[in-house]
PATI-439764 format. One record per residue: y, x, z of N, C-alpha, C in turn. Coordinates in pm, whole numbers. Atoms other than C-alpha are relative to their C-alpha. Layout:
Y;X;Z;Y;X;Z;Y;X;Z;
...
This chain:
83;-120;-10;3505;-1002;545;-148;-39;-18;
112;47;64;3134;-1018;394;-72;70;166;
104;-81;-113;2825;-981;637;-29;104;-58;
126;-58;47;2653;-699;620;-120;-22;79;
118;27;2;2281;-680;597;-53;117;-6;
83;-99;-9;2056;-447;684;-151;-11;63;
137;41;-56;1648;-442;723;-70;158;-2;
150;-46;21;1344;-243;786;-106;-35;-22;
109;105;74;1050;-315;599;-119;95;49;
131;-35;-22;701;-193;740;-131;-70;-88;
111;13;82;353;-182;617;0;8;-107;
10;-1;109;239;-230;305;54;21;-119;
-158;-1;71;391;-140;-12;48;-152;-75;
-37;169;68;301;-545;-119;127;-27;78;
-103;47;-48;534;-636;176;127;91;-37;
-139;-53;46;801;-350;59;55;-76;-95;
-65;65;107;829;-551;-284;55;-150;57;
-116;68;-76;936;-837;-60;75;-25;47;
-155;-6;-49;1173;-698;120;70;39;-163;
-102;-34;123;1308;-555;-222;27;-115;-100;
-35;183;60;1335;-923;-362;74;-45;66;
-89;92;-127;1487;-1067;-40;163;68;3;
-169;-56;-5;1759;-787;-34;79;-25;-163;
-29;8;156;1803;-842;-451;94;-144;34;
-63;158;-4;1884;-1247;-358;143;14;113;
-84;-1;-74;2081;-1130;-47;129;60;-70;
-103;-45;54;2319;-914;-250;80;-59;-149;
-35;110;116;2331;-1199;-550;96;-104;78;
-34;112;-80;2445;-1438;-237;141;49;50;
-110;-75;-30;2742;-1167;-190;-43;60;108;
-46;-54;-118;2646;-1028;122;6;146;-10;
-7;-127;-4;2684;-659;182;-102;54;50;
115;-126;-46;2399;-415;192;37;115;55;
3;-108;-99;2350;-132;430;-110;62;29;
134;-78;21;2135;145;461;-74;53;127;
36;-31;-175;2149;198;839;-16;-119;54;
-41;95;-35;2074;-113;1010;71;38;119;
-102;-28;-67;2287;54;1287;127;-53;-13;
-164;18;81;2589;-51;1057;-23;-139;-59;
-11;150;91;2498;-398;974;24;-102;134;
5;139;-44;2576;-749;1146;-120;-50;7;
117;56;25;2241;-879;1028;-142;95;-31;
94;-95;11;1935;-682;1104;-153;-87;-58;
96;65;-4;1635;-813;925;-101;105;-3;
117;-100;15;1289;-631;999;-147;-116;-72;
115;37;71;1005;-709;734;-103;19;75;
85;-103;-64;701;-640;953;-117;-54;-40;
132;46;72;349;-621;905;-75;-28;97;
136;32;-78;17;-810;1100;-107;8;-54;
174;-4;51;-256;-701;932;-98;42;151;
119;5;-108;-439;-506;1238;50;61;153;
-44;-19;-130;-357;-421;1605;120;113;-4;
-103;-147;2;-137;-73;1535;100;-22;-87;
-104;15;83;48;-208;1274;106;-151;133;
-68;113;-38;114;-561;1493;112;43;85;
-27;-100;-77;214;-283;1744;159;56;16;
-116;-73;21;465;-94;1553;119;-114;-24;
-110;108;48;650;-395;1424;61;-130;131;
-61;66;-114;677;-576;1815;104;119;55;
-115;-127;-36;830;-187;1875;137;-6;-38;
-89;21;50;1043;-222;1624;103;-143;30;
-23;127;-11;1166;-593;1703;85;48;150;
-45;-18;-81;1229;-452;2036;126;100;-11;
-26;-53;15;1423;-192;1957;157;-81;-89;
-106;38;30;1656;-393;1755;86;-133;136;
-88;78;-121;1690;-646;2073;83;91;94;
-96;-126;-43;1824;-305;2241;163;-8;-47;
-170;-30;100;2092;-252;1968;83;-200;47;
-129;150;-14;2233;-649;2009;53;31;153;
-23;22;-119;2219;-622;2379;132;76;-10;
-135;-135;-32;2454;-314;2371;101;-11;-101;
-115;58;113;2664;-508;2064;-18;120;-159;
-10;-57;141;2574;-273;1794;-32;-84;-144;
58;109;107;2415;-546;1592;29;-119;22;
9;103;-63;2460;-910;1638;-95;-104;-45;
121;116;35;2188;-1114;1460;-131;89;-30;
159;-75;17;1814;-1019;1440;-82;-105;-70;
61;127;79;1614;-1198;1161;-140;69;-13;
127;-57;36;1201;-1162;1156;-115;-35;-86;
61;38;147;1044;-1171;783;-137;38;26;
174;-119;-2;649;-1038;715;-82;-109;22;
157;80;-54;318;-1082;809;-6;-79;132;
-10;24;-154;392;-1102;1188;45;-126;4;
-94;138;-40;619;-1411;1190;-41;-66;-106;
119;85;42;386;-1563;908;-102;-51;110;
100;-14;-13;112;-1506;1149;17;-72;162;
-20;60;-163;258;-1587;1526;116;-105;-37;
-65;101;24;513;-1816;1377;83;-50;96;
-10;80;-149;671;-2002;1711;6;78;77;
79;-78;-120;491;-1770;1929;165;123;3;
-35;-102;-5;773;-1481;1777;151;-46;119;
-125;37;-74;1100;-1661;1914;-35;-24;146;
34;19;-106;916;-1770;2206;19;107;131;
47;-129;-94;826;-1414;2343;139;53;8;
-76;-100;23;1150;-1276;2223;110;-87;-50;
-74;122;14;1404;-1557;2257;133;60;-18;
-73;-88;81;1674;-1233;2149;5;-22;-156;
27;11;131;1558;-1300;1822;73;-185;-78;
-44;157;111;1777;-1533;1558;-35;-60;-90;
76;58;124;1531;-1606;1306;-126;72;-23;
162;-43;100;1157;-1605;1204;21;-117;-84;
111;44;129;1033;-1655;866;-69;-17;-66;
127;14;90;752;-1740;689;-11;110;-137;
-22;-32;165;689;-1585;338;17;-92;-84;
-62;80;93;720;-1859;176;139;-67;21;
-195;-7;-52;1110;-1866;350;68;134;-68;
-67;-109;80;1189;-1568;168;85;-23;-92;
-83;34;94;1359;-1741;-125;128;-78;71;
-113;56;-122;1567;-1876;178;104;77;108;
-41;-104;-28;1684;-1545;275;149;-10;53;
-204;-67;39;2087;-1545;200;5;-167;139;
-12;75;-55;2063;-1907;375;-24;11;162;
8;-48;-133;1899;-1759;732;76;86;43;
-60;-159;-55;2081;-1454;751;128;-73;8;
-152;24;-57;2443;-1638;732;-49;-111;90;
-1;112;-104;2285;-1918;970;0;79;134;
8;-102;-131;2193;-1596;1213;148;57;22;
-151;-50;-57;2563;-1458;1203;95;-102;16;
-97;98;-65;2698;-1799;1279;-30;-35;145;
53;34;-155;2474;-1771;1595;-83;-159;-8;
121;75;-3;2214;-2081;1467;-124;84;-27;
120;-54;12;1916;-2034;1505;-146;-74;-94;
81;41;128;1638;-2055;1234;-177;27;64;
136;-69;4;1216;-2064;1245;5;-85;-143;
44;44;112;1139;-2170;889;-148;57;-60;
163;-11;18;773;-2172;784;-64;-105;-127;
5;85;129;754;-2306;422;-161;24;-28;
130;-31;39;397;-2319;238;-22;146;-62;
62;-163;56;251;-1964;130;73;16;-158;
-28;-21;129;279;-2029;-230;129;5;-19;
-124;-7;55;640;-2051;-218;53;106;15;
-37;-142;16;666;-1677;-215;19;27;-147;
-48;-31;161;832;-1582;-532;-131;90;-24;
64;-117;32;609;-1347;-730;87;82;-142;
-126;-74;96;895;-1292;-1001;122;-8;48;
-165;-2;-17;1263;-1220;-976;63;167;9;
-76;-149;-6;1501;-942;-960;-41;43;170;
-49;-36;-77;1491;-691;-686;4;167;20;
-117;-137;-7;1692;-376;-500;-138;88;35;
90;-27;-60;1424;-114;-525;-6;101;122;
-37;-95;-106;1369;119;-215;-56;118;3;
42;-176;42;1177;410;-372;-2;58;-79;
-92;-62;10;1319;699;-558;14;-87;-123;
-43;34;137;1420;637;-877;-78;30;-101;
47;-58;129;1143;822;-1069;-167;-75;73;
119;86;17;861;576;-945;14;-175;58;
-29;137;-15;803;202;-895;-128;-77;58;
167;85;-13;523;-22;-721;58;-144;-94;
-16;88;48;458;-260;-930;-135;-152;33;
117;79;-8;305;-602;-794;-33;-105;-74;
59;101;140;82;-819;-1025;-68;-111;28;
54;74;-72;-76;-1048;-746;47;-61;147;
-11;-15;-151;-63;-1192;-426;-84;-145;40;
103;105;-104;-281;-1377;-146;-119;111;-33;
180;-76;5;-653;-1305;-146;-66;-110;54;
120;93;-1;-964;-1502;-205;-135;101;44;
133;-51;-73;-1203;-1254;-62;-79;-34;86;
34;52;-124;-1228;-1377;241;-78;92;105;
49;-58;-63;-1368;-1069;418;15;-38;178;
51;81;-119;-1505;-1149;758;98;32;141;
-96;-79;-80;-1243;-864;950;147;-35;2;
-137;-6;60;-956;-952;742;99;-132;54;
-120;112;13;-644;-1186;816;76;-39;-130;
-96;11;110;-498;-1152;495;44;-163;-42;
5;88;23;-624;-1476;371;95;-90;79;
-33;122;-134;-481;-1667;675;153;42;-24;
-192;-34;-7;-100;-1483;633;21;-37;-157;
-61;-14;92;-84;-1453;286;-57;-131;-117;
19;122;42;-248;-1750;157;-103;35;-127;
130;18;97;-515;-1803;-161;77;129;-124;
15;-128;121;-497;-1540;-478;76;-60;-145;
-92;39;65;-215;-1577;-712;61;35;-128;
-35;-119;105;-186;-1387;-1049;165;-17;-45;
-103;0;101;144;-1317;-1162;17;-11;-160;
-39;-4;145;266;-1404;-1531;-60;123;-64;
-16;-116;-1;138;-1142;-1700;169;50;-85;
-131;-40;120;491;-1102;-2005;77;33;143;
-112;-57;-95;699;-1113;-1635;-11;154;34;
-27;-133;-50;553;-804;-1514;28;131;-97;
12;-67;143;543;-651;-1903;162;35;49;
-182;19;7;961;-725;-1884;58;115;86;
-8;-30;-103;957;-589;-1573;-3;153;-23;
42;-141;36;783;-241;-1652;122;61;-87;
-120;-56;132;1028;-215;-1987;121;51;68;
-158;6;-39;1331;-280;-1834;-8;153;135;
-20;-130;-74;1266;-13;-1532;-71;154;-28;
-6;-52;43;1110;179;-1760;126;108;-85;
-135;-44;32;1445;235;-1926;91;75;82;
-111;-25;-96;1589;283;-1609;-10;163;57;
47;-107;-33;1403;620;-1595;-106;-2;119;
153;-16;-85;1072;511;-1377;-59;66;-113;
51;-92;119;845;773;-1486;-175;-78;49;
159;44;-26;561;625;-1262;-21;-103;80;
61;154;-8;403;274;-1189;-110;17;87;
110;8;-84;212;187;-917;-32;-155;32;
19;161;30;18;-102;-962;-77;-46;128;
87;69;-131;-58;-316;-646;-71;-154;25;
-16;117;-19;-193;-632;-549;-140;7;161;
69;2;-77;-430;-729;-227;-129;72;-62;
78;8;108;-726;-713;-526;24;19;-159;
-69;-4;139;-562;-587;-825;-134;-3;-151;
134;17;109;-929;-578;-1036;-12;-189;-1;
40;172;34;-925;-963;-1002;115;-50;-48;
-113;76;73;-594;-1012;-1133;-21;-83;-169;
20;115;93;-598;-1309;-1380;-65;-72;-37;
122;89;-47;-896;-1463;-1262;76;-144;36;
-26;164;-10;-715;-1782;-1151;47;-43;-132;
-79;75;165;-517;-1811;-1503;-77;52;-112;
111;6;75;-769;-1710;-1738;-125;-49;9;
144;-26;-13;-1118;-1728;-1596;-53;132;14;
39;-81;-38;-1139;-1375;-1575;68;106;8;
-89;-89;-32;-1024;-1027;-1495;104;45;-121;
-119;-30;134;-713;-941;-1739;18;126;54;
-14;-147;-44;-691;-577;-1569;34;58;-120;
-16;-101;128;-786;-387;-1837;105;-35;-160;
-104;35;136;-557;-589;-2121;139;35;29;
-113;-15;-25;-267;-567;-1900;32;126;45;
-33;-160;50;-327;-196;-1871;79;91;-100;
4;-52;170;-358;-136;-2275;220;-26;5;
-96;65;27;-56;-342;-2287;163;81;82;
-132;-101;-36;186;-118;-2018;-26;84;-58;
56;-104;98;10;163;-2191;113;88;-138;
-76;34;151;214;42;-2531;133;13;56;
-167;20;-35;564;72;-2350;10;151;-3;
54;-183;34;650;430;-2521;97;21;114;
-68;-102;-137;893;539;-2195;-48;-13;100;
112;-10;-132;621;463;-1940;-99;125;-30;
91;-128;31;431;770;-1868;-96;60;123;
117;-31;-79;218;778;-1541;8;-196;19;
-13;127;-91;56;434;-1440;-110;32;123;
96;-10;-127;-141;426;-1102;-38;-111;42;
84;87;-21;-410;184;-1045;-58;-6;188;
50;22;-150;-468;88;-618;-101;-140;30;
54;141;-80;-716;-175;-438;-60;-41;-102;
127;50;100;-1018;-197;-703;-114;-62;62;
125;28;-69;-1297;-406;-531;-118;99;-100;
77;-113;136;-1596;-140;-643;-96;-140;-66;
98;79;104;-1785;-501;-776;86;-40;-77;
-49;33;135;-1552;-548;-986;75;62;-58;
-64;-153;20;-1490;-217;-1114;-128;-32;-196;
78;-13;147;-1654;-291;-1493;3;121;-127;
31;-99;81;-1752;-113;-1774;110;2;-98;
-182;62;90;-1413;-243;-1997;101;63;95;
-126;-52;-70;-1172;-130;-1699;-54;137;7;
25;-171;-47;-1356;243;-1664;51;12;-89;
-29;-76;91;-1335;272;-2045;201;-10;-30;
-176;-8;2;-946;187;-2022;12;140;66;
-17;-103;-64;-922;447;-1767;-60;116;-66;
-5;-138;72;-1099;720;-1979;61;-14;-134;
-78;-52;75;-934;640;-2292;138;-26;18;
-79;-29;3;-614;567;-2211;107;130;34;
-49;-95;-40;-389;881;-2158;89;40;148;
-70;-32;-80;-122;752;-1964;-29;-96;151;
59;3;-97;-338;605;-1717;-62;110;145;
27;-88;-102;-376;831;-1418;-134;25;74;
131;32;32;-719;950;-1371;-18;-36;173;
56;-32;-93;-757;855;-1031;-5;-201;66;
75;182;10;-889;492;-886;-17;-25;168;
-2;39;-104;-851;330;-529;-119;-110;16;
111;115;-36;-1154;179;-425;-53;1;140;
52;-8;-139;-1188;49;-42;-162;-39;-1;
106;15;-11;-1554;54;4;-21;-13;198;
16;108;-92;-1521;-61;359;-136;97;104;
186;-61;-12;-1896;88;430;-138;29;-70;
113;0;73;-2215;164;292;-130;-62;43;
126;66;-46;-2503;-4;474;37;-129;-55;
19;158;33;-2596;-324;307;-16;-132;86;
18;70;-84;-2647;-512;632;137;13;52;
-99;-1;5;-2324;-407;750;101;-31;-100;
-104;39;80;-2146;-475;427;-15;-167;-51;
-4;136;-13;-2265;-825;437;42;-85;93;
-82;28;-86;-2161;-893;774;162;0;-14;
-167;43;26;-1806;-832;619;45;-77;-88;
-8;158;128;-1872;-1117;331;59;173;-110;
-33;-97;117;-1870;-743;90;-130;-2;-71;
141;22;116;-2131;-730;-217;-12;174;72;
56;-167;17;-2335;-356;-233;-42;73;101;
84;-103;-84;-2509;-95;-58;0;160;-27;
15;-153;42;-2551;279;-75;19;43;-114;
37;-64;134;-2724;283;-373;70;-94;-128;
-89;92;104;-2481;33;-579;102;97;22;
-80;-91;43;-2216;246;-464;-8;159;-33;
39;-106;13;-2365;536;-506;-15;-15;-184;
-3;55;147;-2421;451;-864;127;-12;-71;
-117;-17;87;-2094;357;-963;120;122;69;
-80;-119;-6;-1901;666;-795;-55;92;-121;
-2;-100;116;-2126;873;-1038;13;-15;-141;
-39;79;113;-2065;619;-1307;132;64;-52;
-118;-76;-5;-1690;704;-1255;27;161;-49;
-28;-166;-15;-1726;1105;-1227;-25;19;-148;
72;-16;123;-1953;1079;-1562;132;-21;-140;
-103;58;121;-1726;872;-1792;176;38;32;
-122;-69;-81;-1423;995;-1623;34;117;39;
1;-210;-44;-1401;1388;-1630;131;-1;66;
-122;-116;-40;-1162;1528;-1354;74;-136;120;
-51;132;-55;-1125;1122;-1183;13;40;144;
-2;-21;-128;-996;1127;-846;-18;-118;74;
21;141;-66;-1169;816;-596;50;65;130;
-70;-22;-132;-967;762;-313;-70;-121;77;
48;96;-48;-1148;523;-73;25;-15;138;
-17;14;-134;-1138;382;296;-153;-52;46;
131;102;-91;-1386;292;525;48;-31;156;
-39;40;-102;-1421;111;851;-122;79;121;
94;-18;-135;-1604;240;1184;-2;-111;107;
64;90;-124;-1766;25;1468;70;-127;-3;
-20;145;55;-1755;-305;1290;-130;-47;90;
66;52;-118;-1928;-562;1543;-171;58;-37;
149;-13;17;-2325;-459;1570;-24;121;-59;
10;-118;82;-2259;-134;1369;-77;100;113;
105;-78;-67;-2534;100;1519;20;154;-20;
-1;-120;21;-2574;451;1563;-67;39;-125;
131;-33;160;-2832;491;1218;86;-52;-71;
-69;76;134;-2590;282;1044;163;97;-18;
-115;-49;17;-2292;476;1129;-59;172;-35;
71;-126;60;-2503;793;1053;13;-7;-173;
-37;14;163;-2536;696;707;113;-40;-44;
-80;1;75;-2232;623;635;90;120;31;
-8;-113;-36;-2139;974;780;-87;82;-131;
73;-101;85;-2430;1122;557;68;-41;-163;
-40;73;177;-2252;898;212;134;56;-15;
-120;-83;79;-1943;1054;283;3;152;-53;
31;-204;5;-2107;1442;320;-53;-35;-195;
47;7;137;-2267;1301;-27;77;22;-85;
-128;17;135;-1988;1179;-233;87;79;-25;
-134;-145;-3;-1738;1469;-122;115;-98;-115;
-21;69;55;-1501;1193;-201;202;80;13;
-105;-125;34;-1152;1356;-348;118;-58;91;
-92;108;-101;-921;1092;-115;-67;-101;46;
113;107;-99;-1066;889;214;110;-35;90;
-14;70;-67;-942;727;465;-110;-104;59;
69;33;-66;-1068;566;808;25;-40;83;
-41;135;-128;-1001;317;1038;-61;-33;136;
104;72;-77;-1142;176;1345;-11;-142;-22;
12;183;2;-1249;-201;1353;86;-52;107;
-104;44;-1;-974;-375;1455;-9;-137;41;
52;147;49;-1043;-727;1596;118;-99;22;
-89;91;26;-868;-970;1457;1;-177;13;
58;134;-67;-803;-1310;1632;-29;-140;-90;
-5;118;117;-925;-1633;1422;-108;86;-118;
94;-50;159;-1132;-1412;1162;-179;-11;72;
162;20;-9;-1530;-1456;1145;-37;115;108;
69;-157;-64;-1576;-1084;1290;44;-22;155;
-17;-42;-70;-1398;-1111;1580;-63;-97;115;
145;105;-110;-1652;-1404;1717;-148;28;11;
178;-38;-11;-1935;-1210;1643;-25;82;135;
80;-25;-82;-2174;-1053;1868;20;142;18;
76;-127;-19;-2242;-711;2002;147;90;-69;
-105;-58;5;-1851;-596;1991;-41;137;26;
19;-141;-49;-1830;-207;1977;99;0;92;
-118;-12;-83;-1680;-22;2242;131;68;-74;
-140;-56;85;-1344;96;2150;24;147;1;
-10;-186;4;-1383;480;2268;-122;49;-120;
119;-64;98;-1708;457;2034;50;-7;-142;
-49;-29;192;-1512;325;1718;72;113;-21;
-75;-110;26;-1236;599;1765;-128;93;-17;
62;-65;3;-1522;815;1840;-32;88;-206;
73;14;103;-1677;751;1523;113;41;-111;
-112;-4;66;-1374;733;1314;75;133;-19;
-51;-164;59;-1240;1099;1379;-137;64;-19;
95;-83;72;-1610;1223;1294;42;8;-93;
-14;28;131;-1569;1079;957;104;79;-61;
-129;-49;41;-1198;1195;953;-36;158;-5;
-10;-179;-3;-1269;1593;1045;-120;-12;-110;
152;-50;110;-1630;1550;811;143;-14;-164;
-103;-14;134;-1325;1422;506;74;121;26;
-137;-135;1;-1040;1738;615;-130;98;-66;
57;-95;12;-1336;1980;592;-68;-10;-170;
52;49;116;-1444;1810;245;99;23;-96;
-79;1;61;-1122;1779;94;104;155;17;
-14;-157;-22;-1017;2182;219;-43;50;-88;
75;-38;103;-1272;2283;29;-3;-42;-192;
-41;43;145;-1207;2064;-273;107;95;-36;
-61;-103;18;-924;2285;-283;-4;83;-120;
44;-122;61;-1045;2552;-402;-2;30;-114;
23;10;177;-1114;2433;-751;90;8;-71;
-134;-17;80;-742;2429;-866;76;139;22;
-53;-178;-35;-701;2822;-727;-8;34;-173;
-7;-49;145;-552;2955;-1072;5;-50;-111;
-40;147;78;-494;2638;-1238;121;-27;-54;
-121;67;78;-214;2489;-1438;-28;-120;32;
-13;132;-28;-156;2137;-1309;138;-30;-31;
-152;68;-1;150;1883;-1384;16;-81;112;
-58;65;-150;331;1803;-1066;123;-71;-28;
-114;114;21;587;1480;-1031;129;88;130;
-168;-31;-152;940;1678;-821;56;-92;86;
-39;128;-68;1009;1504;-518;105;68;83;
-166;-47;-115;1256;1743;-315;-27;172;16;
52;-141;-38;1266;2069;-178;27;28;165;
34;-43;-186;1207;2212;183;79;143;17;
-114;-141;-58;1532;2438;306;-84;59;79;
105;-79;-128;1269;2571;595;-58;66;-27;
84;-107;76;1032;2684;361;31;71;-154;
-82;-10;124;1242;2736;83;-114;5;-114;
86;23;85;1025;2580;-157;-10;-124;-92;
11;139;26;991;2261;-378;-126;-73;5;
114;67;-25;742;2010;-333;-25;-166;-65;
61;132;42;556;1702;-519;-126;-46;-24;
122;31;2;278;1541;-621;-52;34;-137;
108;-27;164;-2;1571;-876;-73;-133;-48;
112;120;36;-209;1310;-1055;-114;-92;113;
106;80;-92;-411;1311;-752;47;-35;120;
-52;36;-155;-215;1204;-458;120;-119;-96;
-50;129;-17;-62;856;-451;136;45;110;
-117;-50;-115;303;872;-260;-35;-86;115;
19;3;-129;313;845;130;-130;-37;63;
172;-52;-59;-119;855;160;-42;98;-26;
93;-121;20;-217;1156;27;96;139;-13;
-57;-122;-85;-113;1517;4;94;29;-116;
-88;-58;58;140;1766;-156;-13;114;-72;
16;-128;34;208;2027;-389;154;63;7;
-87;-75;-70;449;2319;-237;-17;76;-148;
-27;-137;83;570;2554;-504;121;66;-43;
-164;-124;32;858;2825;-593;6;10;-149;
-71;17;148;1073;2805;-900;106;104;8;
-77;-81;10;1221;3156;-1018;108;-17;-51;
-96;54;138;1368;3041;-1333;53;-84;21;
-43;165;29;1455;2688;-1427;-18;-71;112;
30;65;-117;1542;2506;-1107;-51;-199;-49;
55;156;43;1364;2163;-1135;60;-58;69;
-162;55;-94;1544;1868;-1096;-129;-123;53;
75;117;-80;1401;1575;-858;-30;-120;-111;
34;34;104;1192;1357;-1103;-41;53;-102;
63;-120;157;1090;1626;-1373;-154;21;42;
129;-5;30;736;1639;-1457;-20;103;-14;
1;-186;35;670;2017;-1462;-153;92;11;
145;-90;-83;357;2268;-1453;0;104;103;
12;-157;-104;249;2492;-1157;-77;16;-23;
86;-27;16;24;2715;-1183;-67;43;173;
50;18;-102;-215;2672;-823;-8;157;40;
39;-144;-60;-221;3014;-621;-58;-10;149;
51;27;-181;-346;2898;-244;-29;-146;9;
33;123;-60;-420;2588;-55;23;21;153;
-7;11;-119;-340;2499;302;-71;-164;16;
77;112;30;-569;2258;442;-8;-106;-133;
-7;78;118;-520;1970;173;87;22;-97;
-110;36;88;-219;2039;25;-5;169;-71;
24;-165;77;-202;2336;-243;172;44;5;
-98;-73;-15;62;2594;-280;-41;90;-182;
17;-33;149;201;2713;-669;93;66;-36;
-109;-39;41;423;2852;-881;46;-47;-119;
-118;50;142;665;2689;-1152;-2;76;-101;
């Protein structure tokens, strides 16, 4: 009788394409996949440590599966990700329930831990970083009519808040022909839309060229005639050039809309996070964007009550978001993270002041992006079908400008021609509820 295997993968969608590699090798190794880990022998949870709420959800989760063994529903518990990159030792220690942590660079070691956990040995394996695959087959886990596609991994930024560096190790370009292959082939398979990720995806091919290959390896999915949305995430805005905009306005099937974390806008604060720019740099290239880019949607993040961040400083970056009326935001609190530059600095905020700060920003974006609204009342837009809602008896997907599971929805009723999940279709916009619009087929 084969094991089965079953995981949950948190955070990121970089770490999703790892679990969807790990389960690809696990089901090459014979074992049996499962979609409940309720119903598996071997529970592995992918989890993520980037910042306190995520470390959070994924010790929840961890717990939650020591529940299920106790009471025999499961019998091995294996722990992949950032987390057991990051506490290593520390995870078995706390949680001596647990039959295996692994590194990322133990991932290609997958099929080998998981039958050592259902023989009842126990595994910590903690290989070097780089030995994280960045090619190979794997099982994907979202729908069928889109794909993340990653083209990097690690990070050489070195931002002053960040752990990345420290889990995921130095900045790694993928091949580019692998990920070309890659696109084709699940192109065929009926992906209609590509979502291109990497920690820093504007610096991809900086270690194997000398410089950014972005924009070639754009042109180049571009040329694959059954690809037909691609989506560009995680643009540092300094290295947002004048060669990658003009890709983005002439190519077609480039998606006009552009992920750029800008972190903050005060120049004293954005140096304290080891970030280039200021106000008026980014202020400059958002209208750079809007100009050469008719109709572009910037989706950005920022951080609140980063160490020393002041009331005048968090003002202005309050007054840069009322400026930009930026079409997708996101907002965080500062987060301190143990071992990184920031979290030894000086003049820690308090923690009721970052939240504080953080839902200003958030209700100043709802009331920004409400209003954006407005502009597609009576519109013809093409929306991607993602399901429909028995409650509200309605169907619902996205548009050009919403990225799946961050941004919002479009609700609309189909008299005629019932659309099928995956069909590219027009509504024409008749309402809006807070962010998300409401149409008709």
């Amino acid at each position: 009788m084969s094991i089965r295997v079953g995981m949950i993968s948190l955070g990121c969608a970089k770490n999703r394409v790892d679990g969807e590699m790990m389960l690809y090798t696990l089901r090459e190794a014979g074992f049996e996949l499962v979609q409940n880990v309720e119903h598996s022998d071997v529970a592995i949870i992918n989890t993520c440590g980037f910042i306190e709420d995520a470390k959070q959800e994924s010790i929840d989760e961890i717990l939650e599966l020591v529940r299920m063994k106790k009471e025999g529903i499961i019998k091995a518990i294996v722990v992949t990700g950032c987390l057991a990159e990051r506490y290593k030792s520390e995870v078995m220690k706390e949680l001596y329930e647990v039959d295996a942590v692994v590194g990322i660079g133990g991932n290609v070691d997958i099929a080998e831990v998981v039958s050592n956990a259902a023989g009842k040995v126990k595994t910590e394996l903690f290989p070097e970083k780089d030995k994280l695959p960045l090619c190979g087959g794997r099982i994907r886990s979202t729908p069928f009519y889109y794909s993340y596609l990653k083209i990097a991994e690690g990070c050489d930024n070195h931002c002053t808040y960040c752990a990345i560096p420290m889990i995921r190790g130095k900045f790694r370009s993928r091949p580019m022909e692998d990920i070309l292959n890659e696109a084709r082939e699940l192109s065929e398979k009926g992906v209609k839309e590509f979502i291109i990720i990497a920690q820093d995806t504007s610096r991809y091919g900086e270690d194997l060229c000398g410089k950014s290959m972005l924009p070639e390896l754009l042109r180049k999915l571009c040329a694959i005639e059954k690809l037909q949305y691609i989506r560009v995430l995680y643009c540092y805005p300094e290295r947002i050039t004048d060669e990658l905009i003009d890709v983005f306005a002439s190519e077609p099937k480039i998606l006009k809309y552009i992920d750029i974390p800008m972190q903050h806008c005060n120049g004293r604060i954005l140096k304290l996070m080891n970030r280039k720019g200021d106000r008026k740099s980014l202020t400059g290239l958002v209208n750079r964007l809007r100009e050469r880019i008719p109709g572009v949607t910037i989706r950005t993040t920022f951080m609140t009550g980063f160490p020393s961040e002041t009331e005048e400083e968090f003002e202005e970056l309050s007054e840069f978001v009322g400026e930009m009326r930026f079409e997708r935001m996101g907002c965080f609190a500062y987060s301190v993270e143990e071992d990184t530059p920031a979290a030894r600095m000086k003049e820690q905020i308090d923690e009721d002041v970052k939240r504080r700060r953080q839902e200003i920003i958030m209700e100043q974006q709802g009331r920004i992006m409400a209003e954006n609204t407005h502009k597609y009342i009576n519109k013809k837009i093409k929306v991607l079908v993602e399901g429909y809602n028995r409650d509200d008896k309605c169907f619902y997907g996205r548009s050009a400008a919403d990225a799946p599971e961050v941004d919002c929805r479009v609700y609309f009723i189909a008299d005629s021609a019932v659309p099928r999940i995956g069909d590219i279709i027009d509504v024409t916009i008749t309402d809006s509820l807070d962010c998300d619009l409401m149409g008709e087929a």
